[in-house]
Backbone bond lengths (Angstrom), bond angles and torsions (degrees), N, CA, C in turn:
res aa  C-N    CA-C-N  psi(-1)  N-CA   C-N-CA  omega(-1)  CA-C   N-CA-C  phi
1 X - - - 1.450 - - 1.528 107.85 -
2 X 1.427 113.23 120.22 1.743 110.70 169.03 1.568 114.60 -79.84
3 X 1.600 92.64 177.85 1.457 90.98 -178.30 1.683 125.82 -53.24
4 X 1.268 92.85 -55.70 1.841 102.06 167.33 1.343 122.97 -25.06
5 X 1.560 113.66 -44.26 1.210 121.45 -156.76 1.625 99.62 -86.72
6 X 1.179 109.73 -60.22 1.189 104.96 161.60 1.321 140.58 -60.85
7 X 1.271 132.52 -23.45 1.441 123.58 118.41 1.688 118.18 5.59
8 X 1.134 84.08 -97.99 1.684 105.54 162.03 1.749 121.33 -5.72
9 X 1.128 92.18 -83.04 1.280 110.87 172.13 1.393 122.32 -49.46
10 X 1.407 118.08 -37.60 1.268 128.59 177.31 1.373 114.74 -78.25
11 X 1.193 129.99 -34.10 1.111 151.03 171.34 2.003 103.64 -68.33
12 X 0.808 116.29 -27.38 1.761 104.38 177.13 1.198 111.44 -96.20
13 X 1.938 105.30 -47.28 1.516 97.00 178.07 1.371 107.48 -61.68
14 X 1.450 138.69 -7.12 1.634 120.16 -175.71 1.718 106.58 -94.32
15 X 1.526 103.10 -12.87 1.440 105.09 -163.11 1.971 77.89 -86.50
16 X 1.176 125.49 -68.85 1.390 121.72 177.43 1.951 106.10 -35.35
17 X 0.984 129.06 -57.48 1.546 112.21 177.58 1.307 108.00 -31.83
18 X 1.332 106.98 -56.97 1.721 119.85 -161.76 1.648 116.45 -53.01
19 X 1.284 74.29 -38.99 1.984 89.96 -170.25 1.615 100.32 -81.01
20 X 1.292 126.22 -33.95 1.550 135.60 -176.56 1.865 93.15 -80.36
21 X 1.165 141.80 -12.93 1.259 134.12 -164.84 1.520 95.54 -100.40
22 X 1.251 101.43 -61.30 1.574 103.87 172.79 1.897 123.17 -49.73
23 X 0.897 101.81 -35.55 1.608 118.70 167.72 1.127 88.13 -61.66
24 X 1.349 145.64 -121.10 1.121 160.82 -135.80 1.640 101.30 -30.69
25 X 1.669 107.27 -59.88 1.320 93.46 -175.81 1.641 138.91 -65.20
26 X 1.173 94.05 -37.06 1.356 118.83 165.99 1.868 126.05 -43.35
27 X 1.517 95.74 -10.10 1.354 108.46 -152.77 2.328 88.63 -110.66
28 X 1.245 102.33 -11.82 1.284 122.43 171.65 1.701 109.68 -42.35
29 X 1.212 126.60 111.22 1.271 118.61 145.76 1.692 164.23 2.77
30 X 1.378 69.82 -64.70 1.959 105.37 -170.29 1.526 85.29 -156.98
31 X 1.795 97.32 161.57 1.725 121.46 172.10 1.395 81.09 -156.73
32 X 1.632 86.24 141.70 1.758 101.18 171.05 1.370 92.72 -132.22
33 X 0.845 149.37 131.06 1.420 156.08 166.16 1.754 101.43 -111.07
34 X 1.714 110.69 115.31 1.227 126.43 177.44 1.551 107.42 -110.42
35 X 1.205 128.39 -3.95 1.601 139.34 176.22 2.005 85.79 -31.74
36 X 1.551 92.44 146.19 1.175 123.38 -167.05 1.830 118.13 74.63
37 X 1.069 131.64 -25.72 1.372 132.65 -131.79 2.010 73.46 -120.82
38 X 1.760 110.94 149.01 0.915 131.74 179.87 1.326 100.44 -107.89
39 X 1.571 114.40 164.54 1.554 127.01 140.34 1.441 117.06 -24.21
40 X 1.099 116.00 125.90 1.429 144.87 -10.18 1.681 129.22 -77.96
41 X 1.788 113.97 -4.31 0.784 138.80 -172.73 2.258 111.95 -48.98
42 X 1.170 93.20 -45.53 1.809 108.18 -160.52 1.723 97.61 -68.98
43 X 1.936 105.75 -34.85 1.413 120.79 -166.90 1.735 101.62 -96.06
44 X 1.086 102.32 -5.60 1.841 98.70 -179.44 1.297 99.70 -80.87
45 X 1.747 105.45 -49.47 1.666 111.73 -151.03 2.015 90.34 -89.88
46 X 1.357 115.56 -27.15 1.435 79.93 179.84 1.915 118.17 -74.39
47 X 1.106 98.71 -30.24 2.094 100.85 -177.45 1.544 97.68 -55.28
48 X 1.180 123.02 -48.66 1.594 128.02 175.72 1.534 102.85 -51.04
49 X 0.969 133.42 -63.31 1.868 129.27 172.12 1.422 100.77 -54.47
50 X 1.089 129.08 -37.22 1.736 101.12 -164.26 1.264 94.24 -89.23
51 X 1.609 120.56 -5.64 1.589 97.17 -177.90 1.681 119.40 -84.42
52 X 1.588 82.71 -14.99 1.969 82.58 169.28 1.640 104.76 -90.28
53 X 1.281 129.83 27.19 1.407 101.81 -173.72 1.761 101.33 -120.32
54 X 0.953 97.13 177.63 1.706 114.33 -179.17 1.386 115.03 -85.62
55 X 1.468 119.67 136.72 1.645 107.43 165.68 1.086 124.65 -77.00
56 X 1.429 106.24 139.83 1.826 101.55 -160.56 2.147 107.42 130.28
57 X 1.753 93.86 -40.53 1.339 101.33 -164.45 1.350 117.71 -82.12
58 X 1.271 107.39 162.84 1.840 103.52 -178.80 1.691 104.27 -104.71
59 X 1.241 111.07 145.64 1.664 103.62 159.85 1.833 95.20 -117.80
60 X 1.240 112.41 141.58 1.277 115.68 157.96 1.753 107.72 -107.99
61 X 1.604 109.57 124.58 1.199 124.12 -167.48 1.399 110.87 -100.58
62 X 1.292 131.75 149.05 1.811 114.75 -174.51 1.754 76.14 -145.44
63 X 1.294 106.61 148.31 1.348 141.28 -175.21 1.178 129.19 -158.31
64 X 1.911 131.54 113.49 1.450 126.67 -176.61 1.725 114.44 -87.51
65 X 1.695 102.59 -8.46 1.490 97.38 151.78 1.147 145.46 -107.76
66 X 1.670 101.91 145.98 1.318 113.73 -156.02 1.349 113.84 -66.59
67 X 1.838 125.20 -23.74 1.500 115.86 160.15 0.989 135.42 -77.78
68 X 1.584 110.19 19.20 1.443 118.16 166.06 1.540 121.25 -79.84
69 X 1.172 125.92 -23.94 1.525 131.04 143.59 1.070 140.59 -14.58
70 X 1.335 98.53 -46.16 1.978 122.58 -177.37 1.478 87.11 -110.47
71 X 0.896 123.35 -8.87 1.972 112.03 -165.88 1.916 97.08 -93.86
72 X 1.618 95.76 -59.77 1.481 77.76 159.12 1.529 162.38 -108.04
73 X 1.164 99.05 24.28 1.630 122.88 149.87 1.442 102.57 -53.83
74 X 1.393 103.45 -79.40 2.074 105.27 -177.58 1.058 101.59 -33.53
75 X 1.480 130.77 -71.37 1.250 138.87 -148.54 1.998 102.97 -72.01
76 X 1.124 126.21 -29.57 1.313 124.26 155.55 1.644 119.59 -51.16
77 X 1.363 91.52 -67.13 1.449 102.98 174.36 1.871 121.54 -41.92
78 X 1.001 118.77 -49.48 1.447 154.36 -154.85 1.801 89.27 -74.65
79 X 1.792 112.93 -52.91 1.478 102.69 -164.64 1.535 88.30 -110.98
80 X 1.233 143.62 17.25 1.320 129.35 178.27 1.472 122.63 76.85
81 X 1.312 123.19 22.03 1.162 123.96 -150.33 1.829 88.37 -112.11
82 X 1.405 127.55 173.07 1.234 155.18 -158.22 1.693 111.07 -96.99
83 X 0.922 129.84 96.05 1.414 105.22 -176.44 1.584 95.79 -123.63
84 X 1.560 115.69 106.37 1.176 142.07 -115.02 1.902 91.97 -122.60
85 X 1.443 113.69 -8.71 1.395 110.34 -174.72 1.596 104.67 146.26
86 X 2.095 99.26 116.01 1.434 111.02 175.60 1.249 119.34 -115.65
87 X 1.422 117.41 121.86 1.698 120.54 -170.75 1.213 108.49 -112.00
88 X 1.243 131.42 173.96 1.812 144.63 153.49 1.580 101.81 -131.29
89 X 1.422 84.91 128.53 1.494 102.30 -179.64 1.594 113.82 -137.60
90 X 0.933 134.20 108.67 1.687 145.34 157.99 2.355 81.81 68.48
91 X 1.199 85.10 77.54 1.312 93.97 -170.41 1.451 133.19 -1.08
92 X 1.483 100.78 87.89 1.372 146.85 -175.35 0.799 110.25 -150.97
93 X 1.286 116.74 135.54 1.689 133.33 175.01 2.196 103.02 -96.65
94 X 1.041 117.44 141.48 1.702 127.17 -163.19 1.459 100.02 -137.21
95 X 1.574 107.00 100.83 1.401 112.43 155.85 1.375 125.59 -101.65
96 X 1.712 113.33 138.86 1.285 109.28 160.96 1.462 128.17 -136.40
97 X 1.459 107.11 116.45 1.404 135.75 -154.04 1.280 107.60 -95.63
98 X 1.341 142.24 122.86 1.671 148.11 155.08 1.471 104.88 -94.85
99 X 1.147 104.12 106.06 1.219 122.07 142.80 1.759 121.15 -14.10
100 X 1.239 128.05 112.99 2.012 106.73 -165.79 1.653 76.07 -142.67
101 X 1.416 153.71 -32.86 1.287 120.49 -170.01 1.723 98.89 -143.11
């Protein structure tokens, strides 16, 4: 395989990530977006959403603080809940939580 080709290749599987990332999220439940709001604020309002939600459901969580990372891991951990995939994006932190009990 030359460079070109692989090029190539690199270039679809990233265009396929993109398109499989967007799928995925899109496929989310609930979005709570807490951007602006600090500790304890991001961890109050997400346990309050999962307590109205169904098992089975997704919340996608968005947060501009950075100790929300470690806040919701614990806080996954803590209620048993799924935390299914954590990103940073255009500085934002992106949780996505399933609902499991």
């Amino acid at each position: 395989m030359n460079r070109e080709d692989l090029r190539t290749v690199l270039k679809l599987m990233n265009e396929g990530y993109k398109e499989m990332n967007v799928e995925f999220e899109d496929k989310t439940d609930y979005v709570l977006d807490t951007s602006g709001t600090n500790c304890p604020l991001p961890i109050i309002k997400t346990k309050k959403e999962l307590n109205t939600m169904k098992i089975g459901e997704t919340l996608k969580m968005i947060s501009t603080d950075p100790g929300a990372v470690e806040d919701i891991k614990s806080l996954c951990n803590s209620l048993k809940q799924g935390l299914e995939k954590t990103m940073e994006e255009n500085n934002k932190f992106i949780f996505i939580i399933r609902k499991t009990t």
